[in-house]
BAZAPA-758410 format. One line per field, with one value per residue (C-alpha): x, y, z; residue in one letter; residue number from 1. Coordinates in steps of 0.05 Angstrom, whole numbers. Each point is the difference from the previous one (the first is absolute). Layout:
BEGIN
u X; ...
v Y; ...
w Z; ...
res a; ...
n NUM; ...
***
This chain:
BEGIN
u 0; 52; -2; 11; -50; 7; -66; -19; 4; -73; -37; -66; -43; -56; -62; 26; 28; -63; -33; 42; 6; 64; 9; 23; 57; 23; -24; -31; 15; -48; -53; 13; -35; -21; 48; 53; 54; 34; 62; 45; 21; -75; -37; 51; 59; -29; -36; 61; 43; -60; -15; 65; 67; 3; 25; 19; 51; 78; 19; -57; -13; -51; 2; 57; -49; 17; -50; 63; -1; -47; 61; -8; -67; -12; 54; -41; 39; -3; -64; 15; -6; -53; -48; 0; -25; -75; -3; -29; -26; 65; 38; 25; -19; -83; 5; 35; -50; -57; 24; 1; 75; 0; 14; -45; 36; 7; 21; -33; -38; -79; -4; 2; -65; -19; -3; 75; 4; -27; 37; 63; -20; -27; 68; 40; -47; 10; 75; 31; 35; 36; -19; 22; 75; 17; 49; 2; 45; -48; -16; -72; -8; 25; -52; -63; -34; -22; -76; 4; 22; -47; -66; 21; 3; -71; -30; 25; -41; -65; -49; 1; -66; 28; 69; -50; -34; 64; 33; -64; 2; 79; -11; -56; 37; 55; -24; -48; 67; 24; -73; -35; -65; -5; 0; -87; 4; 59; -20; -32; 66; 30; 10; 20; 35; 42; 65; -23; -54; 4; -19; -19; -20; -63; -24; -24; 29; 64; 13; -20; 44; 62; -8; -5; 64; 34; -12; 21; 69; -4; -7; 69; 38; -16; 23; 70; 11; -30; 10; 55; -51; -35; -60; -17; 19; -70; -15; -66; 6; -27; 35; -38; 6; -17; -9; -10; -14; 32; 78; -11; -32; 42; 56; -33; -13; 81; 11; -49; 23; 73; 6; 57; -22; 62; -32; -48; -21; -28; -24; -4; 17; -1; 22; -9; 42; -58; -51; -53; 47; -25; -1; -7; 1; -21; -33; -45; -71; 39; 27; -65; -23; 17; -31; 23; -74; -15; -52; -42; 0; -60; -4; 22; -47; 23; -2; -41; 61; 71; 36; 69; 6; 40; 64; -31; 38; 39; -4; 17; 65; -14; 26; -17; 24; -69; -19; 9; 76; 9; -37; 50; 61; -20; -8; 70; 31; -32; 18; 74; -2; 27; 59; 41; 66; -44; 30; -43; -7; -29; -60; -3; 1; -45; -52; 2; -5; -69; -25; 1; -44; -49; -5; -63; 52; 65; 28; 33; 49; 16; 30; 36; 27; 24; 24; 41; 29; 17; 34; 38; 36; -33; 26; 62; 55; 33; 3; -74; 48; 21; -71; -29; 44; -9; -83; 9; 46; -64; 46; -42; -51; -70; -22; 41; 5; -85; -1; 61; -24; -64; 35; 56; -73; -39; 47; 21; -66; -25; 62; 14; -77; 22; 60; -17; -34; 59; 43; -46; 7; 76; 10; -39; 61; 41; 33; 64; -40; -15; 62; -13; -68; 17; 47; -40; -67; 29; 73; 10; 37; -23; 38; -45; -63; 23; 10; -70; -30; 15; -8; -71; -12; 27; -47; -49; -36; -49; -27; -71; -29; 37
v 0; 49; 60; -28; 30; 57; 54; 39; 76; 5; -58; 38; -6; 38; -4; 2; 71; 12; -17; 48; 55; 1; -19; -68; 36; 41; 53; 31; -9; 3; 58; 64; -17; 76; -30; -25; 52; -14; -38; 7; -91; -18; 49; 30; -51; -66; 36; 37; -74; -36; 49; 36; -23; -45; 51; 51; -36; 12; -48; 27; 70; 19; 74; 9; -15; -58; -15; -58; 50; 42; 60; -19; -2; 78; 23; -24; -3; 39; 34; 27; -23; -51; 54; 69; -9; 13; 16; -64; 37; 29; -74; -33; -78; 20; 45; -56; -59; 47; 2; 77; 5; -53; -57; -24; -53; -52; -12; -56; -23; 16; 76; -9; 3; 65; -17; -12; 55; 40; -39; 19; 80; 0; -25; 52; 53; -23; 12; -57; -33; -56; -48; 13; -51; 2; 36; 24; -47; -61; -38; 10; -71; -7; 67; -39; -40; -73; -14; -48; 72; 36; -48; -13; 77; 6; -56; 32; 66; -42; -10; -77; -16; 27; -51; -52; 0; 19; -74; -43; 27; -18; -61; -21; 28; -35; -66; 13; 4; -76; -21; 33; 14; -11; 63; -3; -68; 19; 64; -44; -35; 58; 8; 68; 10; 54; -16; -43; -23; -77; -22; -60; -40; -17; -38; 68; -38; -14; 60; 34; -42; 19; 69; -10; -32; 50; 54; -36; -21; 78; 17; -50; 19; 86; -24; -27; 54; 60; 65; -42; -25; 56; -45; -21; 68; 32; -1; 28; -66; -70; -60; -30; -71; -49; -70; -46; -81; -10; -2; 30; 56; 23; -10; 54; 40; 11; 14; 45; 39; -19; -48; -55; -61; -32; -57; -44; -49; 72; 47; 68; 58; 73; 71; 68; 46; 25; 39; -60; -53; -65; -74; -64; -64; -76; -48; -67; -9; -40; 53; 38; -38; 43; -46; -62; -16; -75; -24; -32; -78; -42; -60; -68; -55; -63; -37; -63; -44; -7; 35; 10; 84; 45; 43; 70; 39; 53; 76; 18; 50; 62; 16; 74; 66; 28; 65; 36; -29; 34; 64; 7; -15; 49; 58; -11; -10; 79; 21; -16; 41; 59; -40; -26; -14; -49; -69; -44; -44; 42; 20; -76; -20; 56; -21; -68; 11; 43; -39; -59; 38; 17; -71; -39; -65; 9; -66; 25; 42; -48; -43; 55; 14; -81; 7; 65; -56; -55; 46; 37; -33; -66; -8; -32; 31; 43; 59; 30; 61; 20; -2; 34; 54; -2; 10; 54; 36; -25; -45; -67; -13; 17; -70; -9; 66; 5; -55; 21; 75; -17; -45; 61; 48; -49; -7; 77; 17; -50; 2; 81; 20; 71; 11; -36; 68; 41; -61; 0; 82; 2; -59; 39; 38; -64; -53; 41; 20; -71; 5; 58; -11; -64; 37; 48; -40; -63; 24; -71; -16; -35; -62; -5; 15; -54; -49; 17; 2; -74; -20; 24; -42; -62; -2; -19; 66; -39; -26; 9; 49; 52
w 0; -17; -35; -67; -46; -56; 13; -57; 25; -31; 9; 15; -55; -37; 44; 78; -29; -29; 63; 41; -50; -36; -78; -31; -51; 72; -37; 62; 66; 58; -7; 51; 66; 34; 56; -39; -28; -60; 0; -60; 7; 4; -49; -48; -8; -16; -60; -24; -4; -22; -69; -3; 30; -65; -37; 41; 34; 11; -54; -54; 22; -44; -16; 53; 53; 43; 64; 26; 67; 30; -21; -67; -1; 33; -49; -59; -73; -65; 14; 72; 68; 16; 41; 31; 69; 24; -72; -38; -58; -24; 17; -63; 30; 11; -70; -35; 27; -12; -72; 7; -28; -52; -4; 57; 47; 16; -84; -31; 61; 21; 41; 68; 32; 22; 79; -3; -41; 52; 64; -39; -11; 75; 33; -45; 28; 66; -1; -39; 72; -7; 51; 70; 0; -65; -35; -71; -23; 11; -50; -31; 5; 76; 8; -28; 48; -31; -10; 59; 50; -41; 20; 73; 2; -31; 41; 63; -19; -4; 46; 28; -27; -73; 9; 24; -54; -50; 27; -9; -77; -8; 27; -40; -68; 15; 18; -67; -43; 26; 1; -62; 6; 74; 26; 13; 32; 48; 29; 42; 25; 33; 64; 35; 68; 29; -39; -61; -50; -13; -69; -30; 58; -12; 67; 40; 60; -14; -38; 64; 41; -48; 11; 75; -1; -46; 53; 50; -31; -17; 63; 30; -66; 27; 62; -21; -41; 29; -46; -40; -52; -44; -14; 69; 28; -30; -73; -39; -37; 9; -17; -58; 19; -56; 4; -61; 9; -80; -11; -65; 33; 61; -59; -49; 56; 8; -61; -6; 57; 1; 58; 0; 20; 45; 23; -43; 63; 42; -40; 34; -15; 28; -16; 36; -46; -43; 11; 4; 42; -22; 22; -39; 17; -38; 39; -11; 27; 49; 29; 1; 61; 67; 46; 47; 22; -7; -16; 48; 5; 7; 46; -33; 0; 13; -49; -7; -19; 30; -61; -7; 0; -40; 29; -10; -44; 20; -11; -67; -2; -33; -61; -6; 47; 29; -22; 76; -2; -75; 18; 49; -39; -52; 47; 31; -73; -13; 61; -9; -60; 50; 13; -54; 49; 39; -9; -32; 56; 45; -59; 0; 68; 24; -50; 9; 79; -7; -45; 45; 46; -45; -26; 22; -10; 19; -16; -72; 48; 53; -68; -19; 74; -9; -65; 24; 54; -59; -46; 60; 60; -10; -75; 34; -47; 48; -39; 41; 23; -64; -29; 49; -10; -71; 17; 33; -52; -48; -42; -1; -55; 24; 8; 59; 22; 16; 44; 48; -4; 21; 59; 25; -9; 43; 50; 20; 1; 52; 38; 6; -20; 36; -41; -60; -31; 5; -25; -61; -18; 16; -59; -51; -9; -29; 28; 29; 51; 19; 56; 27; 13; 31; 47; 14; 16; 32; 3; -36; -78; -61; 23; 62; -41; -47; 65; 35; -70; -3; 68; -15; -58; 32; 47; -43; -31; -31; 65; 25; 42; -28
res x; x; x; x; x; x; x; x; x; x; x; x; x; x; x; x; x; x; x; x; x; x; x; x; x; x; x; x; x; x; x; x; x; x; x; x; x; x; x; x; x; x; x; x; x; x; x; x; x; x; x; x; x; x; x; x; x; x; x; x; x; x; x; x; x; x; x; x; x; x; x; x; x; x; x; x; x; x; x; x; x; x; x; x; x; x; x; x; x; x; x; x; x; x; x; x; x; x; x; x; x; x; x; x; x; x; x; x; x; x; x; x; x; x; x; x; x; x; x; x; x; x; x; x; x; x; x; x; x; x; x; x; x; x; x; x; x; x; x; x; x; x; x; x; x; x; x; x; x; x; x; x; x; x; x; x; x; x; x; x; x; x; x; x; x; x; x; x; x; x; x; x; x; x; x; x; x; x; x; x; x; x; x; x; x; x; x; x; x; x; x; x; x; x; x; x; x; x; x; x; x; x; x; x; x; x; x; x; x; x; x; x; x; x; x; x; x; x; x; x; x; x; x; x; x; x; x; x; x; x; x; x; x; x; x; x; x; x; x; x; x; x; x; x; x; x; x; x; x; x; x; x; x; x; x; x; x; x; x; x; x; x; x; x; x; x; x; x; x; x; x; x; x; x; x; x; x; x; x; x; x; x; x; x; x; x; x; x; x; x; x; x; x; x; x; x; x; x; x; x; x; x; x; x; x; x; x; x; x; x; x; x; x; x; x; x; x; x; x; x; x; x; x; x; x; x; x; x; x; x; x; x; x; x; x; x; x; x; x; x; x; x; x; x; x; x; x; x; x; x; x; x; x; x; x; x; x; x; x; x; x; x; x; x; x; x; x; x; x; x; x; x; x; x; x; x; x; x; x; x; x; x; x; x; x; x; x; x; x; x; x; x; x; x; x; x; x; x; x; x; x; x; x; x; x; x; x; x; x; x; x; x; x; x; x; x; x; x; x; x; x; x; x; x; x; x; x; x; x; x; x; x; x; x; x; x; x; x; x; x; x; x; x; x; x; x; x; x; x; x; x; x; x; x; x; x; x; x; x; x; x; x; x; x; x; x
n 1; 2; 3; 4; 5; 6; 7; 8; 9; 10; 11; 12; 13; 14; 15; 16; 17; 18; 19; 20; 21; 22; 23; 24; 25; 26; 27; 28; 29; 30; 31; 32; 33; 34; 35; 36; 37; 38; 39; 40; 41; 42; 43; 44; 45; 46; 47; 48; 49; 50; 51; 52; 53; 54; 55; 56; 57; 58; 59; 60; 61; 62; 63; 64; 65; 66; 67; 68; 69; 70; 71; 72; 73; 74; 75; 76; 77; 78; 79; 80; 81; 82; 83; 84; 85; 86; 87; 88; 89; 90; 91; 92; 93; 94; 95; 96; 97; 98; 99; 100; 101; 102; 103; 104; 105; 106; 107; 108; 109; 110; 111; 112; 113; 114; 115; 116; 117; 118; 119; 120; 121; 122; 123; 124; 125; 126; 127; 128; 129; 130; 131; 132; 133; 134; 135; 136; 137; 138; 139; 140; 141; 142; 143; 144; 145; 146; 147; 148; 149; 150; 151; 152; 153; 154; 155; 156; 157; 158; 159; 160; 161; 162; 163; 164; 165; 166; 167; 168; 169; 170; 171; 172; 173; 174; 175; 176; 177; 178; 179; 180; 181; 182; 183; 184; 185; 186; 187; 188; 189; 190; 191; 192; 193; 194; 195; 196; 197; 198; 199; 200; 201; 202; 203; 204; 205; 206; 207; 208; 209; 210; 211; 212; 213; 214; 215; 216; 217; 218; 219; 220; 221; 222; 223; 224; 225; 226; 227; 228; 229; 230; 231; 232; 233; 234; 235; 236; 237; 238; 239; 240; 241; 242; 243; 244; 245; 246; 247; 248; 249; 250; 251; 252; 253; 254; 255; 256; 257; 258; 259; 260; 261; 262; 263; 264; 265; 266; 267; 268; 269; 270; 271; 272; 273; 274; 275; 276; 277; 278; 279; 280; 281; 282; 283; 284; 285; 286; 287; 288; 289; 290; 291; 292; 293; 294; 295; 296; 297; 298; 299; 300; 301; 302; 303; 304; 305; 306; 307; 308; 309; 310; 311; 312; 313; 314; 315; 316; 317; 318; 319; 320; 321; 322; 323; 324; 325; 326; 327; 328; 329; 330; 331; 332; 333; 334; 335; 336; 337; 338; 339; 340; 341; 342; 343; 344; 345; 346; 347; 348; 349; 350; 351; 352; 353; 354; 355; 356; 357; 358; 359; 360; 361; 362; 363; 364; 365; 366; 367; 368; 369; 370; 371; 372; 373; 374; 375; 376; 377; 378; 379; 380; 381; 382; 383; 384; 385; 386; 387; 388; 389; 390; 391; 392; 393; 394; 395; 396; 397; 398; 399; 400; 401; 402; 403; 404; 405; 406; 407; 408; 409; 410; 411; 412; 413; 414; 415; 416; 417; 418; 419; 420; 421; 422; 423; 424; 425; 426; 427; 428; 429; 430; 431; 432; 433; 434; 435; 436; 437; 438; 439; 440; 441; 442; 443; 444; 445; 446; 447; 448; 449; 450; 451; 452; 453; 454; 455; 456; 457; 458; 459; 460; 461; 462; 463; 464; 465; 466
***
């Protein structure tokens, strides 16, 4: 669960900007609330490299204007200086987009609408500021804030029954675009709570149940991380949480929205750098059952005849993750998003660890806690040191390194519950801070980690009662 995949800078798409107000092409930016003052990155920038930084750059510099800088752009080219302050009637940019000093700009492309016309015109009358921390010799493209900034900003300015509404309508569109022609039929399916709408679910009670548990491993994952996590810290959005029972589906899902998936046998993912942080995750009708209820058994009549019975057979194993467990692994995949340093082990272990607590059937994890005990001190090679260094610099493959991440995970955190939190944030700066963390928490090294590590799965951490 490391931070391996490639985001598109603008993967918001046509009708979420429609929905909050801003155009496809980034033609526009977000329409002037009466409380919002213009800011040069949001409302003037994004247009200008969007229509116009193509060929006014430094390499083309169309007419000796290059817009490369925020310098060069206010210094303008052959036909003067970009704009005469408060003045936006006698600025070259507005006459030339107007078309009222020929030839009308952007060349060879459709006008810009006259709302960003007028967004433009109002921030030159306003003063032309550059926004408050930059300097002139920013790049216009560093300047411009991307459409994901752009939407966050806009759904912040709503009021919560407007983004309410504004994430139900994303989520249904998008789910429409993997499921064509669904969107009628699966309004129905989603589910709204403080944090997230659940999609795709389409049993009212364990959809219900899913969201439940999201908030809850919201409210732990807040709790380890405090201030230190953007998303959890207070965001206008919601996590759109989708959840598709076909492989085919969950897989065009990721491609539609640029999602890697890592790890074919547990498919979840999660991101919270866009505007719209989002949550998928692939799971079976198997692992659409949340409950452990048995059912009831009858009294067995006798029967008439002395027959020779049949052993009852035993408790199938289950073959697919539940959909609490994946819910759960997707929001700690997004959340991680904030920390790229974090070894991958501790994305891993942490997920794996709240997972188990949110599934209904824990028995998938006590295997893995064993298997973490065959392929570690019990494999009998005498080389357990060495690998377990080698895990914690993240240098095993990822089939081996889930199981014992999930083992180190589960046993700090019921050993030093207290500290464990403070363990967790310290690590999301890398794996260098690994010893001084140690030192500093327990006033202990890696090589006694590594020595009550595997005490701990010697034991037996696949015994019952846990």
């Amino acid at each position: 669960m490391n931070r391996k995949r490639v985001i598109r800078s603008a993967i918001l798409i046509p009708a979420l900007l429609t929905i909050v107000g801003t155009s496809a092409r980034a033609q526009s930016s977000p329409d002037k609330s009466p409380d919002s003052p213009l800011i040069f990155g949001r409302d003037v920038a994004p247009v200008l490299v969007a229509n116009c930084l193509g060929c006014h750059n430094a390499e083309t510099k169309s007419s000796g204007f290059s817009m490369a800088s925020f310098a060069s752009l206010a210094a303008g080219g052959d036909s003067g200086a970009a704009w005469v302050v408060a003045d936006s009637q006698a600025s070259m940019i507005v006459r030339k987009i107007r078309g009222l000093d020929p030839p009308r700009m952007p060349r060879n492309r459709p006008p810009l609408g006259n709302d960003t016309i007028a967004r433009m015109a109002a921030w030159i009358d306003s003063g032309a500021k550059l926004d408050e921390g930059r300097s002139p010799g920013d790049s216009l493209e560093s300047i411009a804030w991307p459409e994901s900034r752009i939407v966050a900003d806009r759904l912040a300015r709503m009021e919560p029954s407007e983004r309410q509404e504004a994430a139900k309508a994303e989520a249904a569109r998008i789910f429409a675009g993997v499921r064509p022609g669904s969107s009628t039929a699966d309004a129905s399916m989603i589910r709204i709570s403080d944090r997230f709408v659940v999609i795709g679910i389409s049993d009212k009670d364990v959809a219900d149940s899913t969201s439940k548990t999201l908030e809850k491993a919201a409210d732990e994952l807040k709790a380890i991380f405090g201030g230190k996590s953007s998303v959890l810290a207070g965001s206008s959005s919601k996590f759109l949480t989708f959840v598709f029972e076909k492989p085919a589906e969950f897989a065009e899902f990721c491609r539609q929205n640029d999602f890697e998936i890592r790890t074919p046998a547990r498919s979840a993912v999660g991101r919270s750098a866009s505007a719209w942080p989002m949550l998928a995750l692939q799971v079976g009708r198997e692992g659409l059952v949340v409950s452990q209820e048995k059912p009831s058994r009858t009294p067995e009549r006798k029967p008439a005849r002395s027959t020779r019975r049949k052993p009852a057979p035993e408790s199938p194993v289950r073959k697919q993750p539940n959909v609490h467990a994946l819910a759960v692994e997707a929001l700690i995949d997004a959340t991680f998003d904030d920390f790229p340093k974090a070894p991958a082990w501790l994305e891993s272990g942490l997920a794996f660890s709240m997972a188990r607590t949110a599934d209904p059937d824990p028995s998938e994890f006590d295997r893995m806690l064993a298997e973490a005990l065959a392929i570690g001190p019990a494999r009998g090679t005498g080389d357990w040191p060495r690998r377990a260094e080698d895990f914690l610099k993240d240098r095993l493959p990822p089939a081996i390194s889930r199981p014992l991440a999930f083992s180190l995970i589960d046993w700090l955190k019921r050993t030093w519950p207290a500290e464990f939190p403070e363990f967790v944030r310290s690590l999301t700066a890398g794996e260098p801070e690994l010893d001084k963390t140690l030192g500093r928490l327990w006033k202990t090294d890696r090589a006694a980690l590594i020595a009550g590590w595997t005490q701990y799965l010697m034991r037996g951490p696949a015994r019952k009662g846990r």
